[in-house]
KEKERO-654881 format. One record per atom (N, C-alpha, C): atom name; residue number from 1; x, y, z; residue in three letters. Coordinates in steps of 0.2 Angstrom, whole numbers. Example, Ala and Ser with C-alpha at 12.3 -4.5 7.8 and 13.67 -1.06 7.14 Angstrom:
// residues 2
{atom "N", 1, {66, -28, 39}, "Ala"}
{atom "CA", 1, {62, -22, 39}, "Ala"}
{atom "C", 1, {66, -16, 39}, "Ala"}
{atom "N", 2, {64, -11, 35}, "Ser"}
{atom "CA", 2, {68, -5, 36}, "Ser"}
{atom "C", 2, {64, 0, 39}, "Ser"}
END
This chain:
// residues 140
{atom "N", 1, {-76, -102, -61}, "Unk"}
{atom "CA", 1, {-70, -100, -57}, "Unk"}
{atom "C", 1, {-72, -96, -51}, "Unk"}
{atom "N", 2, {-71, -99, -47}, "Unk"}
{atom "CA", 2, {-69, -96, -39}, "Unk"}
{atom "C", 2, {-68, -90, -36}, "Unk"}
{atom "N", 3, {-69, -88, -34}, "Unk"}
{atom "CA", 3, {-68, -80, -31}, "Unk"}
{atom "C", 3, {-64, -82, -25}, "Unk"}
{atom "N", 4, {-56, -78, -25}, "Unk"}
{atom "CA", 4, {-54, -81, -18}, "Unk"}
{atom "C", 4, {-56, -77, -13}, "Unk"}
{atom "N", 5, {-54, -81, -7}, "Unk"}
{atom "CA", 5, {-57, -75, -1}, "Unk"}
{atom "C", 5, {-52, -68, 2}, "Unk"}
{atom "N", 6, {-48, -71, -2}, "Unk"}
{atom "CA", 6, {-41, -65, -1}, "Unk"}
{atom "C", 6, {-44, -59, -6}, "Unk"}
{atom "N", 7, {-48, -59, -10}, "Unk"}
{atom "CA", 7, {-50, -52, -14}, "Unk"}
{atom "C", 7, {-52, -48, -8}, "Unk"}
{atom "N", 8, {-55, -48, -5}, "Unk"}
{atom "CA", 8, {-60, -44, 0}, "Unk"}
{atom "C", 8, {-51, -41, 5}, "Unk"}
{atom "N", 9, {-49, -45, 6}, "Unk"}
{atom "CA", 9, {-40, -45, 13}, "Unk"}
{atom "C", 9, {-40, -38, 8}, "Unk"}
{atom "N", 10, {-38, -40, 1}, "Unk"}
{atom "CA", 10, {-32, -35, -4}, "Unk"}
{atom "C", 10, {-35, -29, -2}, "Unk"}
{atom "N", 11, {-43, -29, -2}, "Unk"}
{atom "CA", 11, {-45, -24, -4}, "Unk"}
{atom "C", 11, {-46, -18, 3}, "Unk"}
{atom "N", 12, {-47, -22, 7}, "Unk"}
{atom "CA", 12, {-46, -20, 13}, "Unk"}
{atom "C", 12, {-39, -15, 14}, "Unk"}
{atom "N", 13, {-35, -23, 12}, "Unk"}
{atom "CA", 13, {-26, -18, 13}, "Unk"}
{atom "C", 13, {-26, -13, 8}, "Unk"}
{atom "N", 14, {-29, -14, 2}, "Unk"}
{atom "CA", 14, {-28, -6, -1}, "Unk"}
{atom "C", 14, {-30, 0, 3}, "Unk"}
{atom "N", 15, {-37, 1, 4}, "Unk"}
{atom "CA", 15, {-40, 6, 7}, "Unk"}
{atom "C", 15, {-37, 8, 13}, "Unk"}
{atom "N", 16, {-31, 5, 19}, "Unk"}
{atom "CA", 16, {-29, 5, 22}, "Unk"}
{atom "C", 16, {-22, 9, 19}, "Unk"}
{atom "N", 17, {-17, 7, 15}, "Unk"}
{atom "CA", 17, {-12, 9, 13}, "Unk"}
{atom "C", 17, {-14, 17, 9}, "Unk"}
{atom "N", 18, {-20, 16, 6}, "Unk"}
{atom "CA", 18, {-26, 22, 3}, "Unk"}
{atom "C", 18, {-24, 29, 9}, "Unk"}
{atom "N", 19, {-28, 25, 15}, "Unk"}
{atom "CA", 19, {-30, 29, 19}, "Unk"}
{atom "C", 19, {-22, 33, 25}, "Unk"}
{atom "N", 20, {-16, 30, 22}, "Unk"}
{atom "CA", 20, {-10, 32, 26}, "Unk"}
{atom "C", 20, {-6, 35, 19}, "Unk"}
{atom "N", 21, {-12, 38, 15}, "Unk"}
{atom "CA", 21, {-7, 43, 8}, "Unk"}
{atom "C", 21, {-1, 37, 4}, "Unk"}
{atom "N", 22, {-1, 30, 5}, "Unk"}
{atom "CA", 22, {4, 27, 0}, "Unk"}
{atom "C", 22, {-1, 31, -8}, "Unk"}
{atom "N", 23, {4, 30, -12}, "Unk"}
{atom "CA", 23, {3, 31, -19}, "Unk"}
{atom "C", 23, {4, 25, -24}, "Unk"}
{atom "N", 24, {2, 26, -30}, "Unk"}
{atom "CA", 24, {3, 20, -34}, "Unk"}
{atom "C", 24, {0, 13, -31}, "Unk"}
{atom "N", 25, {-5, 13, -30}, "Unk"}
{atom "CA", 25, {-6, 9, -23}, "Unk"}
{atom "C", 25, {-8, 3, -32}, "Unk"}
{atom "N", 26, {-7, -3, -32}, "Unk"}
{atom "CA", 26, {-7, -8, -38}, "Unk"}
{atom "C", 26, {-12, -15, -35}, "Unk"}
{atom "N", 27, {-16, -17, -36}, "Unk"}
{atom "CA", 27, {-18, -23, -33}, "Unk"}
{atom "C", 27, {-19, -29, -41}, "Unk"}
{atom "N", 28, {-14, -33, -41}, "Unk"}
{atom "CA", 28, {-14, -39, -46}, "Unk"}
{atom "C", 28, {-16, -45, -44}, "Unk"}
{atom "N", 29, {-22, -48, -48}, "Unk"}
{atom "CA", 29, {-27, -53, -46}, "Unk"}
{atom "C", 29, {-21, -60, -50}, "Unk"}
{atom "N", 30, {-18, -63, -50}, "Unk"}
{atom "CA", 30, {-15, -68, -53}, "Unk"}
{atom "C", 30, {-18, -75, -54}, "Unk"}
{atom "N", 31, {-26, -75, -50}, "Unk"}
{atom "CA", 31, {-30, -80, -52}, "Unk"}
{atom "C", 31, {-28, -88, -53}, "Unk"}
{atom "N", 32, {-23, -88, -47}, "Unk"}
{atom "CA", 32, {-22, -95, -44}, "Unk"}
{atom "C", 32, {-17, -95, -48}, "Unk"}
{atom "N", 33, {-14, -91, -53}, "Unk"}
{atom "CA", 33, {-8, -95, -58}, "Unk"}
{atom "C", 33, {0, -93, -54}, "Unk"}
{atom "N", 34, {-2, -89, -49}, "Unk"}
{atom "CA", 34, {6, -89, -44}, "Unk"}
{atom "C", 34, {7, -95, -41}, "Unk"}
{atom "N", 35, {11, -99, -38}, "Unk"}
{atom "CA", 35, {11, -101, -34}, "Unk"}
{atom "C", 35, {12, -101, -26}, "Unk"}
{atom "N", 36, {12, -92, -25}, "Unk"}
{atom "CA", 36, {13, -88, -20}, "Unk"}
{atom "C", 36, {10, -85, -16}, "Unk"}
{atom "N", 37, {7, -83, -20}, "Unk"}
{atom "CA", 37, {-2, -79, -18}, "Unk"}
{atom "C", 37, {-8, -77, -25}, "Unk"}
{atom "N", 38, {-14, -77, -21}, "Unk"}
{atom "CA", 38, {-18, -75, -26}, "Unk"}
{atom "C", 38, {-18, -68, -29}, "Unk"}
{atom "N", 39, {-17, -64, -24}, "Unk"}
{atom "CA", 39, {-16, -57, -26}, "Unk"}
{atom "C", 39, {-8, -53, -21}, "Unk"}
{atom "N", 40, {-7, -49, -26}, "Unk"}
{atom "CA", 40, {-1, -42, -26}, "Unk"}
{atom "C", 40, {-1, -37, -24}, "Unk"}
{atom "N", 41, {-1, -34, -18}, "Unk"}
{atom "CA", 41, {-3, -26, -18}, "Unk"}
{atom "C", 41, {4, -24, -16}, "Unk"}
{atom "N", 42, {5, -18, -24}, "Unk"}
{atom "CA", 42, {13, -14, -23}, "Unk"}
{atom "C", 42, {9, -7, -22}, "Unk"}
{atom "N", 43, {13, -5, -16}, "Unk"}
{atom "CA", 43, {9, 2, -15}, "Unk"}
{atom "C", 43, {19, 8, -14}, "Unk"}
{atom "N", 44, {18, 14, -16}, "Unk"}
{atom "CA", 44, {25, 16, -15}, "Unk"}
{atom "C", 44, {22, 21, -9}, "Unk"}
{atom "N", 45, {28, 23, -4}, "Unk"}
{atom "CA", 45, {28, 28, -1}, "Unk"}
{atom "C", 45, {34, 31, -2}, "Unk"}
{atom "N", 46, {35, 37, 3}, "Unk"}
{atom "CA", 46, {39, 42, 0}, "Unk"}
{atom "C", 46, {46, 42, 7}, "Unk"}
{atom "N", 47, {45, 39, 15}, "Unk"}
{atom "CA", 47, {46, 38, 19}, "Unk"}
{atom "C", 47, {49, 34, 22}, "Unk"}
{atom "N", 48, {52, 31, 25}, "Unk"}
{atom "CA", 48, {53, 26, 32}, "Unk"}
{atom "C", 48, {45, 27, 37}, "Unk"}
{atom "N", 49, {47, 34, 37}, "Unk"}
{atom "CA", 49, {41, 32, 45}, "Unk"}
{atom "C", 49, {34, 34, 41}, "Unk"}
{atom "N", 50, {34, 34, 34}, "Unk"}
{atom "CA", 50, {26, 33, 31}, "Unk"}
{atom "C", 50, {25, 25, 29}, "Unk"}
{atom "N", 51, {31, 20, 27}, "Unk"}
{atom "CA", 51, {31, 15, 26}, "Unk"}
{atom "C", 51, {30, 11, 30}, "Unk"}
{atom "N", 52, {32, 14, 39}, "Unk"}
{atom "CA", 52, {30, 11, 44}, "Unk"}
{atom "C", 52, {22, 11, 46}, "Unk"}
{atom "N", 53, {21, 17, 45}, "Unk"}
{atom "CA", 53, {12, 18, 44}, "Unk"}
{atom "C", 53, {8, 14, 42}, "Unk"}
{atom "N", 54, {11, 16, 34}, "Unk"}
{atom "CA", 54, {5, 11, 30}, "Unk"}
{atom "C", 54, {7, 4, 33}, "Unk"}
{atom "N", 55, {12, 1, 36}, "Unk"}
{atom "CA", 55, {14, -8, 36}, "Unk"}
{atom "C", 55, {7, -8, 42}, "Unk"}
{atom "N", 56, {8, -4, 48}, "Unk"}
{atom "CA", 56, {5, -4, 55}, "Unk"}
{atom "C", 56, {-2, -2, 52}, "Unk"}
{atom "N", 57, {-7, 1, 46}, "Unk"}
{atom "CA", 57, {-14, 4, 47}, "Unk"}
{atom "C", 57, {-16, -5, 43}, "Unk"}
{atom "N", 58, {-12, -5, 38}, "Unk"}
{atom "CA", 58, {-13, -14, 36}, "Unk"}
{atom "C", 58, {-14, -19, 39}, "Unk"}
{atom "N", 59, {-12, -19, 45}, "Unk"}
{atom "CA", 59, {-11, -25, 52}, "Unk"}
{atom "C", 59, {-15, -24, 53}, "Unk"}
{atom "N", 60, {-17, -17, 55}, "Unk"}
{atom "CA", 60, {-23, -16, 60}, "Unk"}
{atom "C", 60, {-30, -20, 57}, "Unk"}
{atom "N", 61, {-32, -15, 50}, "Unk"}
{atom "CA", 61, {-36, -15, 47}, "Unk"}
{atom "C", 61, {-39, -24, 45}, "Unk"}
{atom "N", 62, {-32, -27, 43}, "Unk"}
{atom "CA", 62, {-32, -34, 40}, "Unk"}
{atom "C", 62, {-35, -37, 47}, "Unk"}
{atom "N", 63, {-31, -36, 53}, "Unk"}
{atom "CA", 63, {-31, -41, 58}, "Unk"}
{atom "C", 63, {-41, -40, 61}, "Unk"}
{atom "N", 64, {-41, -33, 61}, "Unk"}
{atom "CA", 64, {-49, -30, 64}, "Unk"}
{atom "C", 64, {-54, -35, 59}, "Unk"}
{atom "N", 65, {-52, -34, 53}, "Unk"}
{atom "CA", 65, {-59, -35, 48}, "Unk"}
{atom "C", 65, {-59, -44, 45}, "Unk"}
{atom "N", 66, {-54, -45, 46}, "Unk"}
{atom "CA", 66, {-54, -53, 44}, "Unk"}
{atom "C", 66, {-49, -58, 48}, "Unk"}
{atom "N", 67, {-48, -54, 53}, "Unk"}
{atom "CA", 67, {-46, -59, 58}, "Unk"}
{atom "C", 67, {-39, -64, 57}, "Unk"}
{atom "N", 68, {-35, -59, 53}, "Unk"}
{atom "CA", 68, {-28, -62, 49}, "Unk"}
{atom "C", 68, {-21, -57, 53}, "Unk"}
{atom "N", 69, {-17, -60, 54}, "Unk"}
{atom "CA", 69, {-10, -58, 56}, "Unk"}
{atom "C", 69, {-6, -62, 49}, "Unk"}
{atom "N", 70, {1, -58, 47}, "Unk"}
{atom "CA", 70, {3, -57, 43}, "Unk"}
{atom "C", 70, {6, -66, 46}, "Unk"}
{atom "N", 71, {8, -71, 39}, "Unk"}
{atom "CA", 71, {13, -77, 42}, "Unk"}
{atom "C", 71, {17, -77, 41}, "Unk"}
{atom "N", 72, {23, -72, 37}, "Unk"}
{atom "CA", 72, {28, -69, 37}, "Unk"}
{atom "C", 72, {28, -60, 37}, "Unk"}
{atom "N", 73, {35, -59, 39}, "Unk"}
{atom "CA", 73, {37, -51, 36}, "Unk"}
{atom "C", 73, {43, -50, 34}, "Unk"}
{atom "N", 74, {44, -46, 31}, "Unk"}
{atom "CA", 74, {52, -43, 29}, "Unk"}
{atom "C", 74, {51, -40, 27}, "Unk"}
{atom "N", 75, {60, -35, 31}, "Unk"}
{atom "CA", 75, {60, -27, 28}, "Unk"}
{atom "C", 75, {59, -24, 35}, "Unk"}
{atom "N", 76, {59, -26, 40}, "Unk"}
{atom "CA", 76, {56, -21, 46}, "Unk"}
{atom "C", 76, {61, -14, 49}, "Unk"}
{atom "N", 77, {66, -16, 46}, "Unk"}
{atom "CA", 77, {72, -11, 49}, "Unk"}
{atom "C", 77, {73, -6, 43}, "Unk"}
{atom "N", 78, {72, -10, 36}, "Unk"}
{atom "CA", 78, {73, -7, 31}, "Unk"}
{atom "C", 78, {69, 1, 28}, "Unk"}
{atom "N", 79, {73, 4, 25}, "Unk"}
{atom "CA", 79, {72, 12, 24}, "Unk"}
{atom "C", 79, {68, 10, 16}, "Unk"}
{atom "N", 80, {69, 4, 11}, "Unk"}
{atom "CA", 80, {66, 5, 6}, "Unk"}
{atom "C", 80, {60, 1, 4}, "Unk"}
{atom "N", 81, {60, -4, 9}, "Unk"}
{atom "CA", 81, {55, -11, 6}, "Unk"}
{atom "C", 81, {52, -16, 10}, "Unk"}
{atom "N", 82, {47, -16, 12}, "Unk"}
{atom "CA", 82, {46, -20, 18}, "Unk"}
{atom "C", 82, {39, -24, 15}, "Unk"}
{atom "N", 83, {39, -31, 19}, "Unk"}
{atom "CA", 83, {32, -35, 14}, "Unk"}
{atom "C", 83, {29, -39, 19}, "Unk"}
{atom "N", 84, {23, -40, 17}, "Unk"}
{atom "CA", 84, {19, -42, 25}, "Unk"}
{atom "C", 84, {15, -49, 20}, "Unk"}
{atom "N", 85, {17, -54, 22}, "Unk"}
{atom "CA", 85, {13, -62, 18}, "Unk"}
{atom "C", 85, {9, -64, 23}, "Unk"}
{atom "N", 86, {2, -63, 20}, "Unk"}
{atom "CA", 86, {-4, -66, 24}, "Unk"}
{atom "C", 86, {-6, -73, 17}, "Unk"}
{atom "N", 87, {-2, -78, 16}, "Unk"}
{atom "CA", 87, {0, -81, 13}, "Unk"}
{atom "C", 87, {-6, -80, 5}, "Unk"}
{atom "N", 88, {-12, -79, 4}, "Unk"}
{atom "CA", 88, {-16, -77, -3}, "Unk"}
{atom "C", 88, {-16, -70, -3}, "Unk"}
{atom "N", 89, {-13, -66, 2}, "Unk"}
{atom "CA", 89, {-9, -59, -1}, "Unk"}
{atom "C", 89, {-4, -58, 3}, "Unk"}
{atom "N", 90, {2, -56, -3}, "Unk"}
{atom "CA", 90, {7, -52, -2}, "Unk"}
{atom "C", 90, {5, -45, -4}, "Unk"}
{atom "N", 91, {9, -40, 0}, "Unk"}
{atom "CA", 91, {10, -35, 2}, "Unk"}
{atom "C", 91, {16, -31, 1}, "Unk"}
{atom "N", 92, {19, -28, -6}, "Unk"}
{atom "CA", 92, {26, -24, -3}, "Unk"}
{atom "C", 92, {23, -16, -5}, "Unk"}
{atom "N", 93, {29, -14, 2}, "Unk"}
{atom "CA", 93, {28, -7, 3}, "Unk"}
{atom "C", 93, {36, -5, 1}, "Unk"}
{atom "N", 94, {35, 0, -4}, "Unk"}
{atom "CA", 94, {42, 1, -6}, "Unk"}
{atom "C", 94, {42, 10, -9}, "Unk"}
{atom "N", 95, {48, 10, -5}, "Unk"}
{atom "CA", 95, {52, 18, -10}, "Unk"}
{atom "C", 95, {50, 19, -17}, "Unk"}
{atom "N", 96, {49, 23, -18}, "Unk"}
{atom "CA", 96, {48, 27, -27}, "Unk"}
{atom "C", 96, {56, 22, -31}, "Unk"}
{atom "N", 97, {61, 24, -28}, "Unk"}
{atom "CA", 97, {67, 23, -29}, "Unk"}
{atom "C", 97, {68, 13, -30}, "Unk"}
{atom "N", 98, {66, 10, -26}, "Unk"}
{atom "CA", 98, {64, 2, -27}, "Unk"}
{atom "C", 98, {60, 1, -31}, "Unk"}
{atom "N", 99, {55, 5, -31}, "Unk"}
{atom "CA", 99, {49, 1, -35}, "Unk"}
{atom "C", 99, {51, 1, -39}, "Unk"}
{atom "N", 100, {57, 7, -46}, "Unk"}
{atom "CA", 100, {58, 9, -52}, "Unk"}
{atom "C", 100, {63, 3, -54}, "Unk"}
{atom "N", 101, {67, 1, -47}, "Unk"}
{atom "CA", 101, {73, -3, -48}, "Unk"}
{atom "C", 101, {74, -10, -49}, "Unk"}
{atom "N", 102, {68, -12, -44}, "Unk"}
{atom "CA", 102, {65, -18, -44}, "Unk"}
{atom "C", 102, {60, -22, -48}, "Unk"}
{atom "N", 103, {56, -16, -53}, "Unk"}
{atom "CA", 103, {50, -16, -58}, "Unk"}
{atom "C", 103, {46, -23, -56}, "Unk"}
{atom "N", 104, {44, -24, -52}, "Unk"}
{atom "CA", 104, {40, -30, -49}, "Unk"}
{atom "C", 104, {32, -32, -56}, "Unk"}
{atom "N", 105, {32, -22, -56}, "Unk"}
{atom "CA", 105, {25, -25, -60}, "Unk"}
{atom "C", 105, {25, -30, -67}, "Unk"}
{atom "N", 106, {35, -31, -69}, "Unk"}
{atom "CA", 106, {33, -33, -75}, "Unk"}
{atom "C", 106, {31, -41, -73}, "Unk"}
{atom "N", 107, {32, -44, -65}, "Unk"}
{atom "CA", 107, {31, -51, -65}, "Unk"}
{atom "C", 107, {23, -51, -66}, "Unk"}
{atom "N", 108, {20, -47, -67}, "Unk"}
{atom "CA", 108, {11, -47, -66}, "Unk"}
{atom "C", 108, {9, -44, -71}, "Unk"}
{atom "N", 109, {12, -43, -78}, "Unk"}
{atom "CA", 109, {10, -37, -83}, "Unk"}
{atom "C", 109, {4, -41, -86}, "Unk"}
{atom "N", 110, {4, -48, -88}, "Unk"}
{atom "CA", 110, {-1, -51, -89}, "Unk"}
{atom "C", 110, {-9, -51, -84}, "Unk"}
{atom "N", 111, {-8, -50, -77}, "Unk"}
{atom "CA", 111, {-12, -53, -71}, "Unk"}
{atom "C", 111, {-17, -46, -71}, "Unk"}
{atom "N", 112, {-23, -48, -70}, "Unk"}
{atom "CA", 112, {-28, -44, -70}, "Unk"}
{atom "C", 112, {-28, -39, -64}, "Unk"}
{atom "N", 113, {-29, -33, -65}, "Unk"}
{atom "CA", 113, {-27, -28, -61}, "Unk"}
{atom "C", 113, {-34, -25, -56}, "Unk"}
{atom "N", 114, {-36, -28, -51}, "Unk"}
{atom "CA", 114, {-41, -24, -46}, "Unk"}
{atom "C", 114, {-40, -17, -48}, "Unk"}
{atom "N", 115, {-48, -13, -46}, "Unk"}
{atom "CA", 115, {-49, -7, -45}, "Unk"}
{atom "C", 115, {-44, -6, -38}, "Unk"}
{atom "N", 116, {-40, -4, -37}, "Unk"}
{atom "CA", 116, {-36, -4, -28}, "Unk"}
{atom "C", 116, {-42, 4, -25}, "Unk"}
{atom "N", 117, {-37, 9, -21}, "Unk"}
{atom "CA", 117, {-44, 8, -17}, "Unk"}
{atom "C", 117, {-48, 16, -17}, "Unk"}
{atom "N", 118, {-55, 14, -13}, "Unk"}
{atom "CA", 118, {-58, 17, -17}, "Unk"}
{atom "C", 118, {-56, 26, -19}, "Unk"}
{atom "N", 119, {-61, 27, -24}, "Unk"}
{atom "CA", 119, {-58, 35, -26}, "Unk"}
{atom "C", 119, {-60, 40, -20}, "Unk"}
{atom "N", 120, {-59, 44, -20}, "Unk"}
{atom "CA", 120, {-58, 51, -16}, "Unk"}
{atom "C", 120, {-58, 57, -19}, "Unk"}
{atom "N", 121, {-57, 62, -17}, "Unk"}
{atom "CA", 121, {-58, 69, -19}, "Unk"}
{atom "C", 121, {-49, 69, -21}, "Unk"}
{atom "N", 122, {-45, 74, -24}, "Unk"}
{atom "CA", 122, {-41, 72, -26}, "Unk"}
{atom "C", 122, {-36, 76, -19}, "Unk"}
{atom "N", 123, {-31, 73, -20}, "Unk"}
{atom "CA", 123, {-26, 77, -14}, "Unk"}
{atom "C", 123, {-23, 84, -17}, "Unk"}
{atom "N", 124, {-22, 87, -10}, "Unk"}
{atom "CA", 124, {-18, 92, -14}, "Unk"}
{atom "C", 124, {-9, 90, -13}, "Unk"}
{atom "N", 125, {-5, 92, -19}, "Unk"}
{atom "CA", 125, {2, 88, -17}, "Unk"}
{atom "C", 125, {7, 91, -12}, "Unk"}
{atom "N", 126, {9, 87, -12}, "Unk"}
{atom "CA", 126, {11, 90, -3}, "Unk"}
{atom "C", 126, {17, 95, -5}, "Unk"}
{atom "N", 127, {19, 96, -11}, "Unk"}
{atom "CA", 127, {25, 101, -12}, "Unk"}
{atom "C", 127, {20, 108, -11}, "Unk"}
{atom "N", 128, {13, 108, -14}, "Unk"}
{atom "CA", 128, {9, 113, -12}, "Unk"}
{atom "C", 128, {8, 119, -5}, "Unk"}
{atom "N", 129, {10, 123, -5}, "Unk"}
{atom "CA", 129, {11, 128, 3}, "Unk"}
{atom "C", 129, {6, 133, 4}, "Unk"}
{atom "N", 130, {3, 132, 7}, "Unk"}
{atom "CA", 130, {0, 139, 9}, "Unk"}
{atom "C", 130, {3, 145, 10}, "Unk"}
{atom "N", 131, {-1, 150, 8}, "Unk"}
{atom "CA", 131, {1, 158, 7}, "Unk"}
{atom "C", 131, {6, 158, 17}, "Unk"}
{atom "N", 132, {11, 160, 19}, "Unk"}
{atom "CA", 132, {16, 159, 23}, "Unk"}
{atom "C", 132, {12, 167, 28}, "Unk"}
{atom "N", 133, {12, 162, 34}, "Unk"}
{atom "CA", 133, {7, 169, 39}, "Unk"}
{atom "C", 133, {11, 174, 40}, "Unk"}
{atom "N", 134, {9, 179, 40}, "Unk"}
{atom "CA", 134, {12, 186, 41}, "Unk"}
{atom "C", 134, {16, 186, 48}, "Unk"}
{atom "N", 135, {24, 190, 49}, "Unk"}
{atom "CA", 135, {27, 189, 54}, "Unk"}
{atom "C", 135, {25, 196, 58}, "Unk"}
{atom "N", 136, {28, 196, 65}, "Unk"}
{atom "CA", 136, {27, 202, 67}, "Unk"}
{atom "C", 136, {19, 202, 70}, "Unk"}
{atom "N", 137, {20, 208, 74}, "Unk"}
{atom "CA", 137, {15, 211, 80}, "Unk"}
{atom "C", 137, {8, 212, 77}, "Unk"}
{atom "N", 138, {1, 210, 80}, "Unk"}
{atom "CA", 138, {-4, 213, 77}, "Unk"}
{atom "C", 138, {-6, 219, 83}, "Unk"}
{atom "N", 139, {-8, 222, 80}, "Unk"}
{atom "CA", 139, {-10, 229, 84}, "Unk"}
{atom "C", 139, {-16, 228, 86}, "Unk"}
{atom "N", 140, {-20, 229, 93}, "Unk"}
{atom "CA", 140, {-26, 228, 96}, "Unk"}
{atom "C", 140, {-28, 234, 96}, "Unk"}
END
């Protein structure tokens, strides 16, 4: 069996989606048996203007390292779901709220699941606040 050359694309677009804080980041190897792409990447974000990020750090990243522009999109105005098809990967960037409702992973529960992207030091969560600065005058 054949290695396709989209593994290297997904993995790329993960570390990319990685690197703009998407969560759940999923990469699904389907091993020729789609007849739509070879691999899946469902990544959730929490935003509009972080779904816009992660769409735009993807483009960049896919376009700079493998010389690829998406051949379709959808979604571009939308607040829950937007997909980028570089035809041997699909791409959806979705709401917590979509991902739950649309359940995409059950079409790929069988399909073998990439490492998505690389590990890192763990984040701290962003409901997390720092001790709040003290208000009021310092005395010199």
């Amino acid at each position: 069996m054949t290695t396709s050359p989209f593994r290297a694309v997904a993995k790329t677009a993960s570390a990319a989606a990685d690197d703009k804080k998407a969560r759940n980041i999923r990469v699904y190897d389907t091993g020729g048996s789609s007849g739509v792409a070879d691999y899946f990447l469902l990544a959730t974000v929490d935003s509009a203007p972080q779904m816009n990020a992660v769409e735009e750090e993807i483009d960049r990243r896919v376009k700079t390292d493998h010389g690829l522009d998406p051949l379709r999109r959808d979604g571009r105005g939308s607040r829950q779901w937007q997909v980028l098809d570089y035809g041997g990967l699909v791409v959806h960037l979705m709401t917590e709220t979509a991902r739950v409702f649309y359940g995409l992973e059950r079409l790929w529960e069988h399909a073998r699941s990439l490492e998505s992207a690389p590990a890192k030091a763990p984040r701290v969560s962003p409901r997390t606040r720092k001790t709040p600065a003290r208000r009021g005058r310092r005395s010199k």
